[in-house]
C-alpha positions in Angstrom: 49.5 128.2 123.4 47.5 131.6 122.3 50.6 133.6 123.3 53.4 131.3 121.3 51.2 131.3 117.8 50.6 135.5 118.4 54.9 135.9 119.5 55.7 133.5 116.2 53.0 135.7 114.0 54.3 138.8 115.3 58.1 137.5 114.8 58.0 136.2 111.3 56.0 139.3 109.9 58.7 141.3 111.2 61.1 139.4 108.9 58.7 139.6 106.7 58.6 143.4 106.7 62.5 143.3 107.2 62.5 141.8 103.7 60.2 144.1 102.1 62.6 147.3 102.9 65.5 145.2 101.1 64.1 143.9 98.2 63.9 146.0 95.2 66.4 148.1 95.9 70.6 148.2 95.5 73.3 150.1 96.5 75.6 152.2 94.4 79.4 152.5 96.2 82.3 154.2 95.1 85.6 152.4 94.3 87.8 155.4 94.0 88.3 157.3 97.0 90.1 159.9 95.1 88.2 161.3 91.8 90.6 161.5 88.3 90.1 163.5 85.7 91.5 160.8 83.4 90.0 157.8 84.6 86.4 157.7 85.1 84.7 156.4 88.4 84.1 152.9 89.1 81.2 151.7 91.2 80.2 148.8 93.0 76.7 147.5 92.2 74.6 145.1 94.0 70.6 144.6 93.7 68.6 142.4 96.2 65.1 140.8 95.1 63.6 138.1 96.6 66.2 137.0 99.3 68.7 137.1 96.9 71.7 139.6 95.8 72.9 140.0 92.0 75.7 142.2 90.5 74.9 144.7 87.6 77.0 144.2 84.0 75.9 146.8 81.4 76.6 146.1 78.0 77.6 149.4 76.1 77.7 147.6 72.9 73.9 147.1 72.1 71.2 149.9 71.7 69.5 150.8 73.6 72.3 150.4 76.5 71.0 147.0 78.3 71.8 146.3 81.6 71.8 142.7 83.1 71.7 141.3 86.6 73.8 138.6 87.6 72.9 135.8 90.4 75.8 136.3 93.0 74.4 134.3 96.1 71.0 135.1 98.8 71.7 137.4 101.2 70.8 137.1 104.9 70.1 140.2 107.0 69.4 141.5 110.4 68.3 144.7 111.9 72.1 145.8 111.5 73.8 144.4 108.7 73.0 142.9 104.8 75.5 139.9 104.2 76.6 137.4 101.6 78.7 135.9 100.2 80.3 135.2 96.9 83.6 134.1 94.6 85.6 135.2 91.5 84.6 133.5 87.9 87.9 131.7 88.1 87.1 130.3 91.7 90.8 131.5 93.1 89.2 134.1 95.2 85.8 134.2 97.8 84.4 137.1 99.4 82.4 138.4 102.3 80.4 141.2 101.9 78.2 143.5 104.6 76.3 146.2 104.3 75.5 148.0 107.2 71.8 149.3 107.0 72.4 152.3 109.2 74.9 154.2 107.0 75.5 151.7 104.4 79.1 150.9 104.1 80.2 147.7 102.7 82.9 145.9 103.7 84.6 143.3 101.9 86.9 141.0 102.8 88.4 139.0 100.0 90.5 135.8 100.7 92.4 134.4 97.6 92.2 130.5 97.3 95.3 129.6 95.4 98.3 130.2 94.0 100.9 132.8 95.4 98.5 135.1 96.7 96.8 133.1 99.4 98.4 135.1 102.2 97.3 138.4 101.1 94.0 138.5 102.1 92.8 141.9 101.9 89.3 143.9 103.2 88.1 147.1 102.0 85.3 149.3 102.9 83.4 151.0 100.5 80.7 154.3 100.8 77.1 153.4 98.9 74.0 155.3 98.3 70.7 153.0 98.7 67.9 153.4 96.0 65.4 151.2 94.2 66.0 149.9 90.9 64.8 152.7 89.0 66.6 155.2 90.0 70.2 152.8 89.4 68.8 152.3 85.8 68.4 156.1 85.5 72.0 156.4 86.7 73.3 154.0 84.2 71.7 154.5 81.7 72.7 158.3 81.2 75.8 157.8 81.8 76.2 155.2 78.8 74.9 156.7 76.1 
């Protein structure tokens, strides 16, 4: 009985830990594979706090430049991969998303609900940079003003 409460302690502070290396922090990827000189870059942002995973809107409008996180779904991880799940505004298309914590690509695979498109499920993978919250807020907010 010793032996079963040490193996669960010692299991569920590894989680525990697991967690700890996630939250906090976001990933940055890159939608263009090719850079434009007319169009500017589009990124991919997610942040993950507190088992969950929210996307990044920036409001260029207001001033100072604010930048807001949005609630997209919890995440559940392993020693390998990040994943969630999560769907359009208008509901006609869900996604899978993973993150793989060794060289963090993220694939997502998008499958469209309704309407004509509902055969063309597509999956891309995209190349991110991991870094805590403060330094995606210095990367924004530069870039904004």
């Amino acid at each position: 009985m010793k032996y079963l409460v040490l193996i669960s302690l010692i299991f569920f502070s590894q989680n525990y830990i697991m967690a700890n290396e996630i939250d906090s922090n976001g990933i940055i990827c890159d939608k263009n594979e090719e850079k434009s000189k007319r169009a500017p870059e589009k990124k991919v942002i997610y942040y993950f706090e507190d088992q969950k995973v929210y996307g990044i809107k920036v409001f260029k409008q207001q001033s100072p430049i604010k930048i807001n996180k949005f609630l997209i779904a919890e995440y559940s991880y392993d020693e390998k991969n990040i994943k969630w799940e999560g769907e359009n505004s208008s509901k006609v298309m869900k996604y899978y998303a993973t993150v793989n914590r060794n060289n963090y690509i993220l694939r997502l695979q998008f499958f469209y609900l309704t309407g004509s498109k509902t055969k063309n499920n597509t999956e891309i993978s995209l190349y991110c940079k991991w870094m805590p919250w403060q330094d995606i807020e210095s990367y924004l907010t530069p870039q904004l003003k």
